[in-house]
PLY file of the C-alpha trace (Angstrom):
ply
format ascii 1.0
element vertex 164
property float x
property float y
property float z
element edge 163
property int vertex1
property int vertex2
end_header
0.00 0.00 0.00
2.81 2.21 0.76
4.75 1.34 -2.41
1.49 2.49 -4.58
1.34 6.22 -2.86
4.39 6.64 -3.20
4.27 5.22 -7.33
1.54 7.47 -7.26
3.48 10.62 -5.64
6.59 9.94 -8.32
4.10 9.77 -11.05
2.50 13.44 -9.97
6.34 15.01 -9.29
7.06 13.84 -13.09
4.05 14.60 -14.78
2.09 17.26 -13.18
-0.20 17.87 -15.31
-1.96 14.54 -15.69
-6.01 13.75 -15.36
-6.99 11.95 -11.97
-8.26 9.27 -14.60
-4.66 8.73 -16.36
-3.39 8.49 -12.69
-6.85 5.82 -11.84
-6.03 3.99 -15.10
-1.85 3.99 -14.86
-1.85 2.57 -11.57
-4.58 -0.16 -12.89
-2.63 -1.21 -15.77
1.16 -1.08 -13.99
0.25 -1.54 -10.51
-3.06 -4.35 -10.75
-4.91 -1.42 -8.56
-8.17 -0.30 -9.15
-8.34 3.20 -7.26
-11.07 5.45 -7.75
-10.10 9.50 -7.87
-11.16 10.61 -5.16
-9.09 8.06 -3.16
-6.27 9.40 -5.66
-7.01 13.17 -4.92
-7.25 12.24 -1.04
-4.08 10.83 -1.18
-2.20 13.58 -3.35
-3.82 16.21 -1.18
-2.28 14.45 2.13
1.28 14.32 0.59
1.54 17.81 0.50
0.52 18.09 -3.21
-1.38 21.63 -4.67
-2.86 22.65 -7.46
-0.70 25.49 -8.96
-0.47 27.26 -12.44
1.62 24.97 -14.60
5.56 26.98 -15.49
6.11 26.09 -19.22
9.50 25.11 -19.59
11.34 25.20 -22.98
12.25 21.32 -23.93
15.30 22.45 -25.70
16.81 24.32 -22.98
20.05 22.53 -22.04
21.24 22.95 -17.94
25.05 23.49 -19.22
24.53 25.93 -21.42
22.02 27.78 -19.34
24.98 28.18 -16.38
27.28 29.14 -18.75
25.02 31.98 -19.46
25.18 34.73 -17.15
22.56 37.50 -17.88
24.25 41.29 -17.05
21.28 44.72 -17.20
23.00 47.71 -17.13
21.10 51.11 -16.11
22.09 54.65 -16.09
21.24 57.51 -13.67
21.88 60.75 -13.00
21.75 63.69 -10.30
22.09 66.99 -9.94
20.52 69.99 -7.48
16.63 69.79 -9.38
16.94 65.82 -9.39
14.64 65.88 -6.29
12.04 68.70 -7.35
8.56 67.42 -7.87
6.84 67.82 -11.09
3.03 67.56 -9.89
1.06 69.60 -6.94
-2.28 71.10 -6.08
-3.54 74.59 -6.60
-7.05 75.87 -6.86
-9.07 75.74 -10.13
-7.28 78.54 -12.46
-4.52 79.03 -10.81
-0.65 77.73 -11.23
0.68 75.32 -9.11
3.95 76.97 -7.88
7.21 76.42 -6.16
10.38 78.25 -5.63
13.14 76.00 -6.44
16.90 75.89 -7.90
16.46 75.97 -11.54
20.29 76.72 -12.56
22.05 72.77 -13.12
25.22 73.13 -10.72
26.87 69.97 -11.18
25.60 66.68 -12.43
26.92 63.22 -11.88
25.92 60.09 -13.48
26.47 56.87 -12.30
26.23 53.61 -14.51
26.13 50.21 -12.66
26.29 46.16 -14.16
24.20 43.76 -12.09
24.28 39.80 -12.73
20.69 38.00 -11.01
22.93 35.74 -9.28
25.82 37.79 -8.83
24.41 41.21 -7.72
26.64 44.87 -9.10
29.69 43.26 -10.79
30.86 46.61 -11.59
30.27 50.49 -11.84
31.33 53.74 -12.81
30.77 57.23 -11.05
31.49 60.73 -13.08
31.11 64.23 -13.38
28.94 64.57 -16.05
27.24 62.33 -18.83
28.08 59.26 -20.43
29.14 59.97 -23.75
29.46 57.00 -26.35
32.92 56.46 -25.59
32.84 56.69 -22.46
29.90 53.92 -22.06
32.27 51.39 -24.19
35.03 52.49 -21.86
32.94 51.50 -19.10
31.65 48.04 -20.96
35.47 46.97 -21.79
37.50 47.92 -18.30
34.59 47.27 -15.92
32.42 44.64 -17.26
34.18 42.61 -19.13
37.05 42.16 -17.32
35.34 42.48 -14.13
36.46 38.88 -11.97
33.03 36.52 -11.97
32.94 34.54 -8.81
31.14 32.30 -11.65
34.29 31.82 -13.72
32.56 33.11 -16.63
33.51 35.74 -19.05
30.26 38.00 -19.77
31.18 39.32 -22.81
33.79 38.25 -25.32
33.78 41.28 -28.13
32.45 44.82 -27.61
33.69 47.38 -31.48
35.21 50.48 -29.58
34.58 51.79 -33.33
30.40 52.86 -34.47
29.89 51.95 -37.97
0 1
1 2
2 3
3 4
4 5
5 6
6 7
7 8
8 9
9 10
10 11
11 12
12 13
13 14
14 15
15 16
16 17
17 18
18 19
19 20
20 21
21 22
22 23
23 24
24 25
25 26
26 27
27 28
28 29
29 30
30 31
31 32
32 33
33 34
34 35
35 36
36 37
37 38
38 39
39 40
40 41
41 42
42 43
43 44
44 45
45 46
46 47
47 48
48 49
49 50
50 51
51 52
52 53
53 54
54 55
55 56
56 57
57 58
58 59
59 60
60 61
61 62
62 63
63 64
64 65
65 66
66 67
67 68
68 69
69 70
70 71
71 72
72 73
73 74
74 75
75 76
76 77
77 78
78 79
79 80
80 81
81 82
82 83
83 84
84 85
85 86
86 87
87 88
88 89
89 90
90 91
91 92
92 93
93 94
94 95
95 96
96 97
97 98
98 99
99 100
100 101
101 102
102 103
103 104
104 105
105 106
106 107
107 108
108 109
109 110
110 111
111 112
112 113
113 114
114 115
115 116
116 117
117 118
118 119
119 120
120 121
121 122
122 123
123 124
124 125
125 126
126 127
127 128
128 129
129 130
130 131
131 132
132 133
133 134
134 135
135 136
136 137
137 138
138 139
139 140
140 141
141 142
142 143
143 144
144 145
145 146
146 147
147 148
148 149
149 150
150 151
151 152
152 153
153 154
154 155
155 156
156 157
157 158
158 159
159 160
160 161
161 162
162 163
C-alpha cells in the first residue's frame, strides 16, 4: 500500500499535469490497482501536493549551457541639485501650481552600474557629467568585461570600440 502512494506521488512530481483518470487507469494497468479518484485526490492532497499554475519550460533548454550563461542589465542615472524637485502639486481651479526651487544645473553626476541576477553589481562607474558613447564602451570593456566573476565566466567576449 505504501509502495502504490508513493508510485503514485513519483508519477505526480514527473508529470504534473496529468487527469486523476490517467493516474486511476496507470496505476490499474502497472500496478493491478483499481483506485477510484477521489481516493487518488485524497491521497495527493495528504502528501503535501497543490494545485498550482503549470511553469512552461522550454524542452530544448540545455542545464550546461544555461549556467554558462550569465545575464548582465546595465542602467544609467543621474543627479544633480533639481533631481529631487517634484513635477506635480495642487492649486485651486485657475490658478498655477507653484514652487520656488533651484532651476540653474550646478553639477551633475551620473552613475552607470552592471548587475548579474545571481551575482548582484559586478561593476560600476561614477562621473562628473554624462556618459558619452565612448565613455559607455570604456565603461563596458574595463569594468564589465574584465570584471572577476565569482562564476568563472567571461560575460562578454567582443564589444567594437569603433560605431559603424
Amino acid at each position: 500500500m505504501r509502495k502504490d502512494c508513493d508510485y503514485l506521488i513519483q508519477l505526480a512530481k514527473h508529470k504534473p499535469t496529468l487527469f486523476f483518470d490517467k493516474y486511476s487507469w496507470r496505476l490499474e494497468i502497472f500496478r493491478h490497482l483499481p483506485v477510484h479518484i477521489s481516493t487518488i485526490h485524497q491521497t495527493l492532497r495528504q502528501a503535501g501536493l497543490s494545485i498550482k499554475h503549470v511553469q512552461k519550460l522550454a524542452s530544448e533548454r540545455d542545464p550546461l549551457k544555461r549556467a554558462d550563461f550569465c545575464l548582465i542589465s546595465i542602467d544609467e542615472v543621474s543627479k544633480d541639485d533639481r533631481t529631487y524637485a517634484r513635477l506635480w502639486g495642487r492649486s485651486k481651479e485657475g490658478d498655477r501650481a507653484e514652487e520656488h526651487n533651484l532651476f540653474v544645473r550646478k553639477r551633475r553626476f551620473t552613475m552607470c552600474t552592471g548587475m548579474a541576477l545571481d551575482e548582484g553589481i559586478v561593476s560600476s562607474r561614477v562621473l562628473e557629467g554624462s556618459f558619452t558613447h565612448e565613455r559607455f564602451m570604456e565603461f563596458l570593456c574595463d569594468d564589465v568585461v574584465r570584471s572577476p566573476s565569482p562564476l568563472g565566466v567571461r560575460i562578454l567576449t567582443h564589444i567594437p570600440l569603433e560605431t559603424p
